[in-house]
Every structure is written in C-alpha cells, then in structure tokens.
NUROKE-707796 format. One record per residue (C-alpha): residue number from 1; x, y, z. Coordinates in nm, 3 decimals. Layout:
REM residues N
+-----+---------+---------+---------+
|   i |      c1 |      c2 |      c3 |
+-----+---------+---------+---------+
| NUM |       X |       Y |       Z |
...
+-----+---------+---------+---------+
***
This chain:
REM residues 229
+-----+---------+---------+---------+
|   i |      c1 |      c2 |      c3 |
+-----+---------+---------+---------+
|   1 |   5.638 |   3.491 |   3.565 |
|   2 |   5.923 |   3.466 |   3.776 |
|   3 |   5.955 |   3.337 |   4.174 |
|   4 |   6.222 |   3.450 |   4.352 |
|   5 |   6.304 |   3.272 |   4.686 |
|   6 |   6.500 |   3.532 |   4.943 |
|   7 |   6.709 |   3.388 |   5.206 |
|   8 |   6.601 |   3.699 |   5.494 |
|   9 |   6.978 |   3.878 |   5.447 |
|  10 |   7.185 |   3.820 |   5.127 |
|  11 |   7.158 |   3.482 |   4.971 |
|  12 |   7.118 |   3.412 |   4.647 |
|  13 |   6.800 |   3.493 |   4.409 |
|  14 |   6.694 |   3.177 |   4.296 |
|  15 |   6.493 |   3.209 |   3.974 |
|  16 |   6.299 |   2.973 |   3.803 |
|  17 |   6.069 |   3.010 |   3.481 |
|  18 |   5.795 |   2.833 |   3.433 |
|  19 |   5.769 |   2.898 |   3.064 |
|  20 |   6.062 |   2.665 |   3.010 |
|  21 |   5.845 |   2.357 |   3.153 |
|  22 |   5.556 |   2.446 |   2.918 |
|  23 |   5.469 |   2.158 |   2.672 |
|  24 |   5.425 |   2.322 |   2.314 |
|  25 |   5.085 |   2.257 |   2.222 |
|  26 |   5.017 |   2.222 |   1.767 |
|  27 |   4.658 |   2.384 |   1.797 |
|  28 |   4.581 |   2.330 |   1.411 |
|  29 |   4.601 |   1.909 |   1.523 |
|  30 |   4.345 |   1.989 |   1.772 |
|  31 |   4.102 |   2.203 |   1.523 |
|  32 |   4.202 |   1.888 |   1.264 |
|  33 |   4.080 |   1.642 |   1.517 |
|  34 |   3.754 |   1.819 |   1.598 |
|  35 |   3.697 |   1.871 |   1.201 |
|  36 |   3.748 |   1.465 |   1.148 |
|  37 |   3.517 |   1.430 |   1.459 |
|  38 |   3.238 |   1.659 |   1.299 |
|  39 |   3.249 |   1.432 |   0.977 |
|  40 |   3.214 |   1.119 |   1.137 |
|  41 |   2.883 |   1.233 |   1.347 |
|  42 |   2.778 |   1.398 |   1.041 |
|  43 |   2.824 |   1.079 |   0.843 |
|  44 |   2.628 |   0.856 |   1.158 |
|  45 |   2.349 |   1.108 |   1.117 |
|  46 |   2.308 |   1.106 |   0.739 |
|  47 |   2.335 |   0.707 |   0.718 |
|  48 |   2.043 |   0.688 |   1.060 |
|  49 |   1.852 |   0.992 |   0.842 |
|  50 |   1.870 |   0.742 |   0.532 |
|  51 |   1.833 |   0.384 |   0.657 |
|  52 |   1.574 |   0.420 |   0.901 |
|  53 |   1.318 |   0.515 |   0.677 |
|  54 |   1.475 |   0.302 |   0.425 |
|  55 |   1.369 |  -0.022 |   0.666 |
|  56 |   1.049 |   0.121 |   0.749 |
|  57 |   0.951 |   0.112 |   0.395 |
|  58 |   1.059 |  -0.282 |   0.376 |
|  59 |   0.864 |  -0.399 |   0.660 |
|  60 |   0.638 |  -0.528 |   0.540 |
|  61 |   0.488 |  -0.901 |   0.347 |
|  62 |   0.625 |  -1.007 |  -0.026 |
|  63 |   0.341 |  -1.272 |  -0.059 |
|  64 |   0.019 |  -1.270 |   0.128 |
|  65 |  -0.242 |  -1.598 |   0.123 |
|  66 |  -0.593 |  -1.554 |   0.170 |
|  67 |  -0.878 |  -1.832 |   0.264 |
|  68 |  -1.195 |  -1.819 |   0.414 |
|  69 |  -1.569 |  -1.821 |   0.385 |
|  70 |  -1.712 |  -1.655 |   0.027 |
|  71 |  -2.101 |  -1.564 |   0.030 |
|  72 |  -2.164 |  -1.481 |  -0.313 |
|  73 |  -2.536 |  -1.258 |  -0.385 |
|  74 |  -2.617 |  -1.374 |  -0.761 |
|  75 |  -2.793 |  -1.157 |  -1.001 |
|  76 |  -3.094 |  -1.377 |  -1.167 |
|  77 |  -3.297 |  -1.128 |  -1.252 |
|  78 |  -3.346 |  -1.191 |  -1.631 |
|  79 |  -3.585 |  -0.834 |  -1.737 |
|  80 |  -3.863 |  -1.114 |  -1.806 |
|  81 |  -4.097 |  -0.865 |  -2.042 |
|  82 |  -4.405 |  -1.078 |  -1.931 |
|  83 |  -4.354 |  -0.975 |  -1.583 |
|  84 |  -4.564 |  -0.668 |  -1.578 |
|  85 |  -4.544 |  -0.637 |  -1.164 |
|  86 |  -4.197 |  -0.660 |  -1.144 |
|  87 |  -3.962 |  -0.767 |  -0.880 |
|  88 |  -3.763 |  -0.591 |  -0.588 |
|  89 |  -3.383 |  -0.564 |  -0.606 |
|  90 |  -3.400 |  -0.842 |  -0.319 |
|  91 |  -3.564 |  -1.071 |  -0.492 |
|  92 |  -3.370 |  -1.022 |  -0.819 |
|  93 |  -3.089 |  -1.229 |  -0.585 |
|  94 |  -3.006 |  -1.564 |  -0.484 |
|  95 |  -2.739 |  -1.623 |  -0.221 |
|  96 |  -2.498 |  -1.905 |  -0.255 |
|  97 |  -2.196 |  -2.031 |  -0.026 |
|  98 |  -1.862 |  -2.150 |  -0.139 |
|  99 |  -1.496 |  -2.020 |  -0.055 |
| 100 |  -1.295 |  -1.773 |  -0.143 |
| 101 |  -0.873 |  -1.794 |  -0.228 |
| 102 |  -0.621 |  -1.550 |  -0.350 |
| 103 |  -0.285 |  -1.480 |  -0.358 |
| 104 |  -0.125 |  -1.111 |  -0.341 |
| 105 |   0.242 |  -1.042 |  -0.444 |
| 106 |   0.358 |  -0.711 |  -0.296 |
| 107 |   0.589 |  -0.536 |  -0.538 |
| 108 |   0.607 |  -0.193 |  -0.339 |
| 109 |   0.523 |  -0.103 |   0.035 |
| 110 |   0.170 |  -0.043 |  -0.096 |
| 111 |   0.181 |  -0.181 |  -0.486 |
| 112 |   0.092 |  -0.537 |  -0.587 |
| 113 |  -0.100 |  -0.758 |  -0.815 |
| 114 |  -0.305 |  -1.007 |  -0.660 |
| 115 |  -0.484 |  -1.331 |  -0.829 |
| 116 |  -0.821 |  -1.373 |  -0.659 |
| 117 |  -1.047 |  -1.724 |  -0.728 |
| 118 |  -1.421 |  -1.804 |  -0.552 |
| 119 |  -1.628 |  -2.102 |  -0.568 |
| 120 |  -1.991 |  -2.123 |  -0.455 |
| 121 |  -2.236 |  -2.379 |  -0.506 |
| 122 |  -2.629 |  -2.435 |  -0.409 |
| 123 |  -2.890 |  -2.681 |  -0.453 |
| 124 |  -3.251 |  -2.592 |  -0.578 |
| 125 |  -3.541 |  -2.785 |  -0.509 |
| 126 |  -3.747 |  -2.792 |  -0.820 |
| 127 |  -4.038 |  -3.019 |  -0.964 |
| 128 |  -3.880 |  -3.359 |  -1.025 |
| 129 |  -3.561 |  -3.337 |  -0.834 |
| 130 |  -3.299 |  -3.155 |  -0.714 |
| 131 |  -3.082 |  -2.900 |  -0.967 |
| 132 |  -2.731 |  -2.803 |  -0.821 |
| 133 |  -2.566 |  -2.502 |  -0.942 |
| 134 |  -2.225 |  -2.362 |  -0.888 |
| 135 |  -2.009 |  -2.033 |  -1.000 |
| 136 |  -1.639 |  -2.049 |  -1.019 |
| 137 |  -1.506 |  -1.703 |  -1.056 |
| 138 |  -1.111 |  -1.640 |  -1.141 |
| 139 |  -0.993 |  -1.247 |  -1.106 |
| 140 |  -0.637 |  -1.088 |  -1.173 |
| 141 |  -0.528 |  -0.675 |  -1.110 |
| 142 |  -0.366 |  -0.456 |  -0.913 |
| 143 |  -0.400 |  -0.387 |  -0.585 |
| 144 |  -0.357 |  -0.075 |  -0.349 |
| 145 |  -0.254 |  -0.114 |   0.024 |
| 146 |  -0.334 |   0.137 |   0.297 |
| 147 |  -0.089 |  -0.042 |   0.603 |
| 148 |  -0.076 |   0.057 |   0.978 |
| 149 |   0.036 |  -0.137 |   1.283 |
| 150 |  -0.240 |  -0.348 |   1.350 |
| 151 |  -0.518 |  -0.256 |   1.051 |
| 152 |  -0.469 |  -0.242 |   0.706 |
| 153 |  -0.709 |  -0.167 |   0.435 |
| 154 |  -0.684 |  -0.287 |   0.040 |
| 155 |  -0.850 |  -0.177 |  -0.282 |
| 156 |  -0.835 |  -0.347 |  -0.626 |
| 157 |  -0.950 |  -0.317 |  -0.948 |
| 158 |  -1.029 |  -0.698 |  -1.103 |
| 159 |  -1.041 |  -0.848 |  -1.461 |
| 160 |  -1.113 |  -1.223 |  -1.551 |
| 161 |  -1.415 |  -1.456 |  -1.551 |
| 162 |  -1.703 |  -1.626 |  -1.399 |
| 163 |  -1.769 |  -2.026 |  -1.498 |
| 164 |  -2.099 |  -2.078 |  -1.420 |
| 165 |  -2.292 |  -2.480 |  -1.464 |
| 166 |  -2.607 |  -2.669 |  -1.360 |
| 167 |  -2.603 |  -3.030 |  -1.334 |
| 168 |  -2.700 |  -3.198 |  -1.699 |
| 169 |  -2.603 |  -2.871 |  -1.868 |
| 170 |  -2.300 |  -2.719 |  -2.037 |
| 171 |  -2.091 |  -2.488 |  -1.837 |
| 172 |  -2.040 |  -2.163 |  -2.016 |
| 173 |  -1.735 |  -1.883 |  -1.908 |
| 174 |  -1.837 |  -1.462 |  -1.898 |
| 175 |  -1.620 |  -1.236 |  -1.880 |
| 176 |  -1.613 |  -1.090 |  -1.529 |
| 177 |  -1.510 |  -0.787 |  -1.343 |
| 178 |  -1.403 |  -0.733 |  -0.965 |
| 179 |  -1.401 |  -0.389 |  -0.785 |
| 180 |  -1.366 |  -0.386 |  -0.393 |
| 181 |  -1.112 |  -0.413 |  -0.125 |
| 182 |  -1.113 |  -0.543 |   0.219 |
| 183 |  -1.000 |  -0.462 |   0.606 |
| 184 |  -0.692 |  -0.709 |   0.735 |
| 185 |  -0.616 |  -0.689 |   1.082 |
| 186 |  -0.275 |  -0.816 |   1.217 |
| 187 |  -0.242 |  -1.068 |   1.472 |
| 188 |   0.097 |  -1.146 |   1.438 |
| 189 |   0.369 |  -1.049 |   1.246 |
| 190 |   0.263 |  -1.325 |   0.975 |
| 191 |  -0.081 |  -1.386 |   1.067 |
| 192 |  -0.399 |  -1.188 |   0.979 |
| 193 |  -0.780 |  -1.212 |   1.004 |
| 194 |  -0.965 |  -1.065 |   0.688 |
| 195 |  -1.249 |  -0.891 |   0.892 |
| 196 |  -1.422 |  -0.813 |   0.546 |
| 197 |  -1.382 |  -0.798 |   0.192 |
| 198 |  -1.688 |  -0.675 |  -0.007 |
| 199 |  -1.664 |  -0.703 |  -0.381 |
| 200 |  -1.874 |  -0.584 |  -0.705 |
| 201 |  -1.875 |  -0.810 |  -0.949 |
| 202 |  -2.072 |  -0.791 |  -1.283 |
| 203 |  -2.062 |  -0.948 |  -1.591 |
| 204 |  -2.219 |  -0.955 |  -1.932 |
| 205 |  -2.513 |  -1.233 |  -1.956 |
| 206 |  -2.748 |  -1.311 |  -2.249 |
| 207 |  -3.154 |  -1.248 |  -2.170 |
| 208 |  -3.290 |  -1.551 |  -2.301 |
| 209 |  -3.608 |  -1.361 |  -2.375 |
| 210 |  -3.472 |  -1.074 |  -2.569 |
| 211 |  -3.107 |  -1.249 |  -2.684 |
| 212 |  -2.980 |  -0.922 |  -2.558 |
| 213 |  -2.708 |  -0.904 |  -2.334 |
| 214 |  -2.670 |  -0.720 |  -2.041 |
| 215 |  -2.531 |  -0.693 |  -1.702 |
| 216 |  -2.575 |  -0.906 |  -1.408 |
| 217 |  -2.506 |  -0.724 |  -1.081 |
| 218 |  -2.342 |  -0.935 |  -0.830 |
| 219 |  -2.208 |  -0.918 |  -0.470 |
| 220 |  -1.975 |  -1.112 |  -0.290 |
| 221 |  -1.879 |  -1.108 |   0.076 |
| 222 |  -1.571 |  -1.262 |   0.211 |
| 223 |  -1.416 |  -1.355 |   0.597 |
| 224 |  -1.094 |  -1.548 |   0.674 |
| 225 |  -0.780 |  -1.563 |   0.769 |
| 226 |  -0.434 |  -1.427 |   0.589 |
| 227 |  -0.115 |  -1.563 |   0.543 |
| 228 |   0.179 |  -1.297 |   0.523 |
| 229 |   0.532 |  -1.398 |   0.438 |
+-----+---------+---------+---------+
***
C-alpha cells in the first residue's frame, strides 16, 4: 500500500512503502517451536500419568508389629464313648487368656508373609491343688491385604504348631493350622489399633480313649495395637 502526501498545488508525491519496513518472519521456526512445546507437555503428562500411580502403590508399611490381648477358646472335648448324654459345643470349650504377637513383612501393596505367635495360660482348681496349663502357638503364611485410608482388612492362611503343657507333665508340640484375618484401623500414619482378629485354629490331637486322633476345633480372638514402619 502506498501513501501519498499532496502539497494542495504541485509539490512533490512523497511515497513511502511500508513493505520495505516489514520484518521477515521464518514461519517453519515458529511451527518447530510449537512441535518442541507439544513434546515437552506430552512428556510432563506421560511421566504425572506414570508416577502418580506409581507412588500410590508404595504408600504404604514394609514391616508391621502387632501386640495385644489373645483370648484363646480351647477344644477339650475328648468324644469320651462313656458319655452317653453328651455335651453342647459350649461346653466342649475352655477359655484361656494370654497375648498375642506377630510380625508382617509386606512384599507387595497387598502381598506379605507374616509370622504370628500366642501364649495363653489358666489355672484349674482340681482335688488336691491347683493344675496350671498353658498353649504356646507359633504360625507362619501368607497374608492378603485389603488397604483404604483409615480401615484395612487382612486374611491369611497359617501353618505351624501349638506347644501345649501342664505343670508336672511333659509338654508335647501338634501340628497346627491358622485361618482368619483381622480389621486394622489407622490412627496415624504409623500407628494402628487391631479392632479384631478372629482366627480358626485346629490341630490333630490323640483321644486317649480310642488312641485315635482327631481334630480339636479351636478359636482365638485378638485386640491391640499395630506398629507400621
């Protein structure tokens, strides 16, 4: 475009062109730019898309540490065969008290193995004195872990053994098996209470009427506190 600049009779046409200010402008730079810009947010979102989930899945304990109050329901029923009126499932049992310890190492956000150990003990009052008995169980397996933000909920599946011994007498060791789980709920970031933890755990006894063995049914109930690190 051209201005022309008239003096009102004959003076001179002054001309100027504004094309020759015009800065030359390299428009593939500009579409090279706004490529290396796409990468870059492309990059931020891909490493946010992978990491984020990523640290999700590591929040959360290596160890945990377990210790509290262990009720343990004991099976004594023996199937006495001169015991023609038989006896209710109640009063088959005999409660003791002890504590209750384990230890859980988290391999996976909801994969460990845990090592799980009770002791209970109880005095009977019997003709002639008094007969204390106690049961030391020891438990190893795997353990499955259900986490949320404040309550988390565990299963496992047990093997070990049960020491069981009366004052006077020989303690003997039976194979044992533990199948339960148990409600946590957070308090802080390494502190839990264990609301519950119920447990079945039988093992293999010998009758002494029949020399036959067979299973004793037994129940334990457990309350503490957790340690998470």
């Amino acid at each position: 475009m051209i201005f022309s600049l008239i003096d009102g009779s004959c003076g001179p046409v002054f001309a100027v062109g504004l094309s020759a200010f015009a800065v030359p402008v390299d428009l593939s730079r500009i579409e090279e730019a706004e490529f290396r810009m796409k990468r870059v947010l492309l990059f931020i979102a891909v490493t946010l898309f992978v990491v984020i989930p990523a640290r999700a899945q590591s929040d959360y304990p290596k160890g945990e540490v377990f210790v509290g109050y262990s009720h343990f329901s004991y099976d004594v029923n023996i199937n006495n065969p001169f015991d023609s009126g038989g006896t209710t499932f109640i009063q088959q049992r005999e409660g003791v008290h002890g504590v209750g310890f384990s230890g859980a190492a988290n391999l996976t956000h909801s994969f460990g193995v845990v090592a799980d150990f009770s002791y209970h003990r109880q005095t009977f009052n019997i003709p002639g004195g008094d007969l204390r008995f106690h049961t030391f169980n020891f438990l190893f397996g795997p353990r499955l872990t259900a986490r949320g933000h404040r309550v988390e909920g565990f299963g496992h599946a047990l093997v070990g053994g049960i020491q069981r011994k009366f004052d006077s007498f020989d303690s003997d060791v039976k194979l044992a098996l533990g199948l339960g789980g148990g409600v946590d709920i957070k308090v802080t970031r390494g502190f839990a209470i264990r609301a519950v933890q119920l447990d079945y755990i039988p093992f293999r006894d010998e009758n002494p009427f029949t020399l036959e063995h067979e299973w004793r049914h037994n129940l334990r109930v457990q309350v503490g506190a957790t340690f998470r690190f």
